[in-house]
C-alpha positions as CSV (number, residue, x, y, z in Angstrom):
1,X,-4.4,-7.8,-59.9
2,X,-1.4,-6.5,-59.0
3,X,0.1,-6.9,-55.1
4,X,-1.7,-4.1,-53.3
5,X,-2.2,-3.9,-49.5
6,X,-5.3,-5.7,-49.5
7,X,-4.4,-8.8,-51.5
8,X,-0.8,-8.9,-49.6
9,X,-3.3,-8.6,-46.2
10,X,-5.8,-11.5,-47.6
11,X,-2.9,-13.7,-48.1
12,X,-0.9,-13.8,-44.8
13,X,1.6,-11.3,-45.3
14,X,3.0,-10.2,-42.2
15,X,4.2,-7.1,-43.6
16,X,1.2,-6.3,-44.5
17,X,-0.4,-6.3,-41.3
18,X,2.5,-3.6,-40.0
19,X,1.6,-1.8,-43.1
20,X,-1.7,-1.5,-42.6
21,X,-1.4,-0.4,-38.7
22,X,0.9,2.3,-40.2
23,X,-1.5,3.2,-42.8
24,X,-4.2,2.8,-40.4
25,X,-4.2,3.1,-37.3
26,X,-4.7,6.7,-37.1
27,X,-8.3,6.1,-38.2
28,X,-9.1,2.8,-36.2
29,X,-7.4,5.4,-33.0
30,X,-9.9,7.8,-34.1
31,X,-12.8,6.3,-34.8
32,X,-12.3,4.5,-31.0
33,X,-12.0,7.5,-29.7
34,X,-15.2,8.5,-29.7
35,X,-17.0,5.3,-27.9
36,X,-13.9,4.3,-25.5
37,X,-12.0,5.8,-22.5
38,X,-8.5,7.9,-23.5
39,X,-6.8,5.0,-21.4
40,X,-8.2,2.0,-22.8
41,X,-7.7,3.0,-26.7
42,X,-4.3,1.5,-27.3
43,X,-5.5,-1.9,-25.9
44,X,-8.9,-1.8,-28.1
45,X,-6.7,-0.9,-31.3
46,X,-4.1,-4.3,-30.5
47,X,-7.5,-5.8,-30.2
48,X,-8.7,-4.7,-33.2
49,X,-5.6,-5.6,-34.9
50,X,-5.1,-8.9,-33.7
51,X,-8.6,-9.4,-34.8
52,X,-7.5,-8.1,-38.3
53,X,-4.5,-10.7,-38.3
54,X,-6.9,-13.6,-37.2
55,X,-9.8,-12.9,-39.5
56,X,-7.9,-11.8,-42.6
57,X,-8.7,-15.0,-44.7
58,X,-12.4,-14.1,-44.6
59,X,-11.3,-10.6,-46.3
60,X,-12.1,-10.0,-49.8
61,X,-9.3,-7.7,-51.5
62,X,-12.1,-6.1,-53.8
63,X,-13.6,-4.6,-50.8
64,X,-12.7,-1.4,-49.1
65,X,-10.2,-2.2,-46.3
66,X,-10.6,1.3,-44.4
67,X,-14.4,0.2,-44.0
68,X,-13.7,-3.2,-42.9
69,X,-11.4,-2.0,-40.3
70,X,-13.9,0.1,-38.9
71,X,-16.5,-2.5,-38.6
72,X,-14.3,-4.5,-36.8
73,X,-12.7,-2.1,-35.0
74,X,-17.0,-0.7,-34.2
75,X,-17.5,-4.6,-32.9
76,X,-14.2,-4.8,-30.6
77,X,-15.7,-1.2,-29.0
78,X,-18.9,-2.7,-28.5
79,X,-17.1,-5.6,-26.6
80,X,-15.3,-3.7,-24.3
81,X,-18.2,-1.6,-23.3
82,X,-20.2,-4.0,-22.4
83,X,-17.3,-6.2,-20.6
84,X,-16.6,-3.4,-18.4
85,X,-18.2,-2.5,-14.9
86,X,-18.0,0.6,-13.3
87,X,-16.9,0.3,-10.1
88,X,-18.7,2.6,-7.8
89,X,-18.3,3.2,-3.9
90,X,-21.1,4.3,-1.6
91,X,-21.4,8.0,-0.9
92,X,-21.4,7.4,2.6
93,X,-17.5,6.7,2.4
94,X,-16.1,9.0,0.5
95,X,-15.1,12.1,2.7
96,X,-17.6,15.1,2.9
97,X,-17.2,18.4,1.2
98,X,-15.6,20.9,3.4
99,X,-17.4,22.9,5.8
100,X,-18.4,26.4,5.1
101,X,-14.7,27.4,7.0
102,X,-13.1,25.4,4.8
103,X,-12.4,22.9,7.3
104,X,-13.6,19.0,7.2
105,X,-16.2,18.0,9.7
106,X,-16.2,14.8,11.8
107,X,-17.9,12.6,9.6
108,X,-14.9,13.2,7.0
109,X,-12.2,12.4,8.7
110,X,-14.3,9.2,10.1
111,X,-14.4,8.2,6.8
112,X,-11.1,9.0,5.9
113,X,-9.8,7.1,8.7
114,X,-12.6,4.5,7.7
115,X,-10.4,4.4,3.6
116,X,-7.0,4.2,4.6
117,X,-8.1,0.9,7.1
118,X,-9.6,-0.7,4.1
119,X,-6.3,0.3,2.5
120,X,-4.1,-1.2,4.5
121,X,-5.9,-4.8,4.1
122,X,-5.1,-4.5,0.4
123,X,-2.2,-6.5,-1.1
124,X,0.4,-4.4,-1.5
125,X,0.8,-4.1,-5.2
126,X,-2.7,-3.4,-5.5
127,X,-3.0,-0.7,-2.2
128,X,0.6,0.8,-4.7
129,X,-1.5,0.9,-8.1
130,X,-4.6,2.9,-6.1
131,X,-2.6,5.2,-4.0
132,X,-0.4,6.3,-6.9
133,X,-3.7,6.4,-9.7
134,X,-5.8,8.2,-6.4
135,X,-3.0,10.0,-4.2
136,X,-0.3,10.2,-6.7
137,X,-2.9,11.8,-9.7
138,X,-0.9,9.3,-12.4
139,X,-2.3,7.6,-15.1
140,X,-2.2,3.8,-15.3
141,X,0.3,4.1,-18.1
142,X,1.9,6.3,-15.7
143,X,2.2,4.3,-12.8
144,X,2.8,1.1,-15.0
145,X,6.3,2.6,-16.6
146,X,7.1,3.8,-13.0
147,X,7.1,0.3,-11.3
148,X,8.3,-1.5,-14.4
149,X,5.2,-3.4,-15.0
150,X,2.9,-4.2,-18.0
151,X,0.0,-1.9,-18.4
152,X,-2.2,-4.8,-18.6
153,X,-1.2,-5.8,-14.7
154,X,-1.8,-2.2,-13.5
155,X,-5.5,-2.3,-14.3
156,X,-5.7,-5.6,-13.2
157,X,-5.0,-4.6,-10.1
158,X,-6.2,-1.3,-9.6
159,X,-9.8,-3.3,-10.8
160,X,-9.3,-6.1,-8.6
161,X,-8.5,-3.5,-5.3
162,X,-11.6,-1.3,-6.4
163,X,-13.4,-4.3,-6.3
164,X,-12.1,-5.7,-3.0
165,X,-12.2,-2.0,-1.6
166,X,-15.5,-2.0,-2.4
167,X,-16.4,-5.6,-0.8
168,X,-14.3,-3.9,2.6
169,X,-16.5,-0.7,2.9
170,X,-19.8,-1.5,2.2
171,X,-20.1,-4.0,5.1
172,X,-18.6,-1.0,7.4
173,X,-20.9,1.8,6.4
C-alpha cells in the first residue's frame, strides 16, 4: 500500500494531520454547521481535530477517512450541546417595549437602572466582555481581538458574568 493520507494519518505523521485539516476541514466546518452556533464552530472543529490526532491509532487506513471524520466530528457536536446552558434572565428585568409614543414607561427605566447596578458589581473584565457583546453589538471574536485576549477567556467571562448577573437579579425582582 502505497503512503496515502490515511496510512501517513494511522501512523503518527504530523503532516498528515495538517493535511488532512486542509483537505478537510471544509467538510468537518460544514457538517458542524448545521447542529452548532456560528461562534462556537472553530472551537468544535480544533476539538474535533485534536480528537482526530489523539485517536488516530484506532484508525484503519482501508476505511473511508471523510466518514470517520464526520462521526467524530457528529460526537464532539453532541458534546457540546449538551455541555452548554443557556443562560436566561427573567422577563421582569429586561426593559419594557416602548410605549405606544415611543417613549419608555417607568417600569423600564426601573429596570434599566435595576441592570446597570448589577453591572457595576461585576468584575471588571467581565462587566467589559458584556457591555462590548450587549452595548457594543461585537462578536466574542470581536471583542477578544480588541482587548488582546484569547477567545477562549472572552466566553469564559461573558458566561461566568451572565451567570453572576443572573444570581444579582433574580433575588431583586
Amino acid at each position: 500500500m502505497t503512503d496515502t493520507l490515511n496510512v501517513r494519518l494511522a501512523r503518527g505523521d504530523d503532516a498528515a494531520l495538517a493535511e488532512c485539516l486542509t483537505a478537510h476541514g471544509a467538510l468537518i466546518r460544514s457538517y458542524l454547521r448545521r447542529f452548532i452556533p456560528p461562534q462556537d464552530i472553530e472551537d468544535v472543529q480544533q476539538i474535533v481535530f485534536a480528537e482526530v490526532w489523539r485517536s488516530r491509532h484506532r484508525f484503519d487506513p482501508e476505511r473511508n477517512l471523510p466518514a470517520w471524520l464526520i462521526g467524530i466530528a457528529h460526537n464532539r457536536a453532541v458534546d457540546h450541546l449538551r455541555a452548554r446552558t443557556l443562560q436566561t434572565v427573567p422577563l421582569d428585568v429586561v426593559a419594557d417595549p416602548p410605549g405606544a409614543d415611543g417613549r419608555a414607561d417607568g417600569d423600564g427605566v426601573a429596570a434599566r437602572d435595576e441592570l446597570r447596578r448589577a453591572l457595576a458589581e461585576l468584575p471588571a473584565p467581565q462587566r467589559e466582555a458584556i457591555e462590548l457583546a450587549y452595548y457594543g453589538e461585537l462578536t466574542q471574536r470581536e471583542i477578544a481581538e480588541r482587548l488582546s485576549v484569547p477567545l477562549g477567556t472572552i466566553k469564559a467571562r461573558t458566561a461566568r458574568g451572565l451567570r453572576r448577573l443572573s444570581d444579582i437579579l433574580v433575588p431583586a425582582a
